[in-house]
C-alpha positions as a Markdown table, in Angstrom:
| # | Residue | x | y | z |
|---|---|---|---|---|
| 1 | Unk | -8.9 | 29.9 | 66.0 |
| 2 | Unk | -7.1 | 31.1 | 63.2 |
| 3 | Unk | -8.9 | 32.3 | 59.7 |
| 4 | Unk | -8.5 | 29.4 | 57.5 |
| 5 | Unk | -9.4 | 26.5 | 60.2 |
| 6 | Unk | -12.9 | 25.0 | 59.4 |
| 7 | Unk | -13.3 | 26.8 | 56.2 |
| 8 | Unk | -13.2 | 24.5 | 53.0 |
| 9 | Unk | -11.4 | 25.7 | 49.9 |
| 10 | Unk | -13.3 | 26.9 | 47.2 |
| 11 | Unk | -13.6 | 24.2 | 44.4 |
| 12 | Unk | -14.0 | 25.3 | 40.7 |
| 13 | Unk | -17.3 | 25.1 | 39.3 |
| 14 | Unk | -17.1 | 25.1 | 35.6 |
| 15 | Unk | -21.0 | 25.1 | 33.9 |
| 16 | Unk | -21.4 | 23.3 | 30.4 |
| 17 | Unk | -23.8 | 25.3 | 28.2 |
| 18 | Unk | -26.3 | 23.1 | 26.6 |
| 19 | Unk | -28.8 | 25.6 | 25.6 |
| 20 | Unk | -27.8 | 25.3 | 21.9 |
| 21 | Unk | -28.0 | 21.3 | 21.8 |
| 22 | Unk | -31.7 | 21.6 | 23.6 |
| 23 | Unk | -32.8 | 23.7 | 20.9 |
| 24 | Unk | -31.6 | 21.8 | 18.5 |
| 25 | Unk | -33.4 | 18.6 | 19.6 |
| 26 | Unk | -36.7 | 20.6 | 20.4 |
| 27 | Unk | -36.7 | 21.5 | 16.9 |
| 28 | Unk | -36.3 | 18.1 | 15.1 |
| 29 | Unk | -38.2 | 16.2 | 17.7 |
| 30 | Unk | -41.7 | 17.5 | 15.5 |
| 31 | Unk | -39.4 | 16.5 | 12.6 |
| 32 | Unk | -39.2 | 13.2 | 13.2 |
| 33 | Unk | -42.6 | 12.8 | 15.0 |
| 34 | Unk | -44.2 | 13.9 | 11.8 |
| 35 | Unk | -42.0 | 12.0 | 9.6 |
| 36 | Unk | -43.3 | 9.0 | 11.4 |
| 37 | Unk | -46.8 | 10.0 | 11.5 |
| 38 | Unk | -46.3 | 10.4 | 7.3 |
| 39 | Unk | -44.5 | 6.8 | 6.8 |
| 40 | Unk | -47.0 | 4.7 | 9.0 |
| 41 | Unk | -50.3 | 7.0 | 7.0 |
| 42 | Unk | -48.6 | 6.0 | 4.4 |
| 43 | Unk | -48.2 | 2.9 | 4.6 |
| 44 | Unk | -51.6 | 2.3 | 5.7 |
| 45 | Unk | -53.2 | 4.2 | 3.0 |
| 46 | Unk | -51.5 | 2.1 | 0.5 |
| 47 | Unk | -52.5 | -1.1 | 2.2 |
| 48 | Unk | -56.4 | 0.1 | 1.7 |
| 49 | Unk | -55.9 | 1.7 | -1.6 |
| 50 | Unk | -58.5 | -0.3 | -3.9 |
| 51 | Unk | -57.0 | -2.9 | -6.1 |
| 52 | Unk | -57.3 | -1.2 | -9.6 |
| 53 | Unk | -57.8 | -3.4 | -12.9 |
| 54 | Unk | -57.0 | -2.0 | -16.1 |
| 55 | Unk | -59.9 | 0.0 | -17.1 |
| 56 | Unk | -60.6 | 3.4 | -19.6 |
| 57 | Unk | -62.9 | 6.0 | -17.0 |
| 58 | Unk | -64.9 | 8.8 | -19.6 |
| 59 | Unk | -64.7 | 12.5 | -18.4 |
| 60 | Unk | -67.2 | 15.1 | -18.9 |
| 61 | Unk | -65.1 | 16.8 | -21.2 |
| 62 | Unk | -66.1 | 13.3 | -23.4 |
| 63 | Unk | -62.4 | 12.7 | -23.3 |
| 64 | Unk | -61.3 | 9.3 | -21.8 |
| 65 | Unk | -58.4 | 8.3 | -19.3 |
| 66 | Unk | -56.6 | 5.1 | -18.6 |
| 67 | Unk | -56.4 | 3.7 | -15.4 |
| 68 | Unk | -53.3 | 1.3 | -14.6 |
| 69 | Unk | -53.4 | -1.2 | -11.7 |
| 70 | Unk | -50.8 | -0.3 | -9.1 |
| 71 | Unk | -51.0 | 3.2 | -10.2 |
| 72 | Unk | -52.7 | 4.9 | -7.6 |
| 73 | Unk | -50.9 | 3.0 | -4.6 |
| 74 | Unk | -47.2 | 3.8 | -6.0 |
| 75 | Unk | -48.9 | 7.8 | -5.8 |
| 76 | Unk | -49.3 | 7.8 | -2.3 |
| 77 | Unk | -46.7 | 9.8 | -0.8 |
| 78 | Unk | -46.1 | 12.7 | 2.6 |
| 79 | Unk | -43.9 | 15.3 | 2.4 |
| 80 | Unk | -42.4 | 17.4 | 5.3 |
| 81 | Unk | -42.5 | 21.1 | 4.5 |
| 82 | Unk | -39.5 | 23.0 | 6.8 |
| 83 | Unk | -40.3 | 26.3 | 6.2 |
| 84 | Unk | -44.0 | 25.7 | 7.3 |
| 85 | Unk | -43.1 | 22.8 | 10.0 |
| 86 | Unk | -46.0 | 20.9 | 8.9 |
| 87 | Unk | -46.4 | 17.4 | 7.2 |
| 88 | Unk | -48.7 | 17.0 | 3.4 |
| 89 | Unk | -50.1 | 13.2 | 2.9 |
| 90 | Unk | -51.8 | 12.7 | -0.6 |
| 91 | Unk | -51.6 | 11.0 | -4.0 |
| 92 | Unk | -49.8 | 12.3 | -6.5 |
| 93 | Unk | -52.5 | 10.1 | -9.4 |
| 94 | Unk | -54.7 | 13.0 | -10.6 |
| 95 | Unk | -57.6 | 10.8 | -10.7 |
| 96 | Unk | -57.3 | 10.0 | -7.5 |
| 97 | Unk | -60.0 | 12.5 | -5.7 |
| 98 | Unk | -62.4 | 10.8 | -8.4 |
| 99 | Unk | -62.0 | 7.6 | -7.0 |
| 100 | Unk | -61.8 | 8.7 | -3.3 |
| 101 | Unk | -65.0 | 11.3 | -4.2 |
| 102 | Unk | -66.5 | 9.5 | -6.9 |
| 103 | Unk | -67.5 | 10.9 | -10.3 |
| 104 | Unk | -71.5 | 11.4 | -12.1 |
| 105 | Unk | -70.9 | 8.4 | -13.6 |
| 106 | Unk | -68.8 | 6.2 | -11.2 |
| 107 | Unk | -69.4 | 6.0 | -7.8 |
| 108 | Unk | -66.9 | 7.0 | -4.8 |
| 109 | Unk | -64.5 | 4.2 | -3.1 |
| 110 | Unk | -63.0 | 6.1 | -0.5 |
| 111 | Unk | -60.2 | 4.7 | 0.9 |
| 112 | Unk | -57.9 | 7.9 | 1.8 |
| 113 | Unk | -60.1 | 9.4 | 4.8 |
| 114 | Unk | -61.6 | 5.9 | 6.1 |
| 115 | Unk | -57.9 | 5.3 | 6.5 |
| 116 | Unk | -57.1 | 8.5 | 8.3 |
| 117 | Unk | -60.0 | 8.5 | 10.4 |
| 118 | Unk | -59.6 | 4.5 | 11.3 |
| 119 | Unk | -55.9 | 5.6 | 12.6 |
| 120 | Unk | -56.5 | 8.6 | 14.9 |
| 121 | Unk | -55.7 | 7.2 | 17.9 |
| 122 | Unk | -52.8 | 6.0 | 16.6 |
| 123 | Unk | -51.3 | 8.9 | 15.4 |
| 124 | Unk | -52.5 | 10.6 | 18.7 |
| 125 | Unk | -50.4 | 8.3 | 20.7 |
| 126 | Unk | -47.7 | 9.1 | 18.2 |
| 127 | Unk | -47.7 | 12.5 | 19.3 |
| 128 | Unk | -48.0 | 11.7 | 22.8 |
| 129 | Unk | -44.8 | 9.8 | 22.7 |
| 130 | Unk | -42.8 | 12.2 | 21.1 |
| 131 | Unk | -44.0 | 14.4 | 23.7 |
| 132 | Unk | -43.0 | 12.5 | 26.3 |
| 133 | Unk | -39.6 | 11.8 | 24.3 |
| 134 | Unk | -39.0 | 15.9 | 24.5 |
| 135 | Unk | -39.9 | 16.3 | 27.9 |
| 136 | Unk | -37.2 | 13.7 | 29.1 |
| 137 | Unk | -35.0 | 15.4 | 27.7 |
């Protein structure tokens, strides 16, 4: 029996680094999870937002606002923050907390948290896709 009889040639391995590409993906997979979660809240929120008529609303300071119909659901807007990785939902309407809350003299019509609370099991199942989407992966 000679030396090289029964042993197999060595084949060349060569190994791809992906390490780069994985961390890439791990990090805009919350991205776009969240960027979801903010365009269906927002959608919904703007679907429940109450149907505003054209109407003057008297502050404490005795000074008076209008309120245009349309306003407050063209105000409803998310926002992905990068540096903190987390995702903003709210109106931009500055009278919008006294609807949602309600003021001494008008009282509350909230529409932002019934909508968010109503949904939580969506956006749970959100999150458990995108999840599942990293972990195949």
């Amino acid at each position: 029996m000679q030396w090289g009889d029964g042993i197999m040639a060595r084949q060349q391995i060569s190994y791809e680094s992906r390490v780069e590409l994985v961390k890439q993906k791990i990090k805009e997979k919350p991205e776009n999870a969240l960027k979801e979660i903010g365009k269906f809240l927002t959608k919904e929120i703007r679907a429940n937002t109450p149907r505003g008529i054209k109407r003057k609303i008297k502050l404490k300071s005795g000074s008076t606002i209008e309120i245009k119909p349309g306003r407050l659901r063209k105000s409803v807007g998310y926002w992905y923050r990068k540096k903190e990785g987390d995702l903003q939902i709210g109106l931009k309407a500055f009278y919008a907390a006294m609807i949602e809350l309600g003021t001494s003299t008008h009282r509350a019509h909230p529409f932002f948290m019934k909508t968010v609370e109503a949904n939580i099991g969506v956006i749970q199942s959100m999150i458990e896709e995108a999840l599942r989407e990293l972990n195949k992966e």
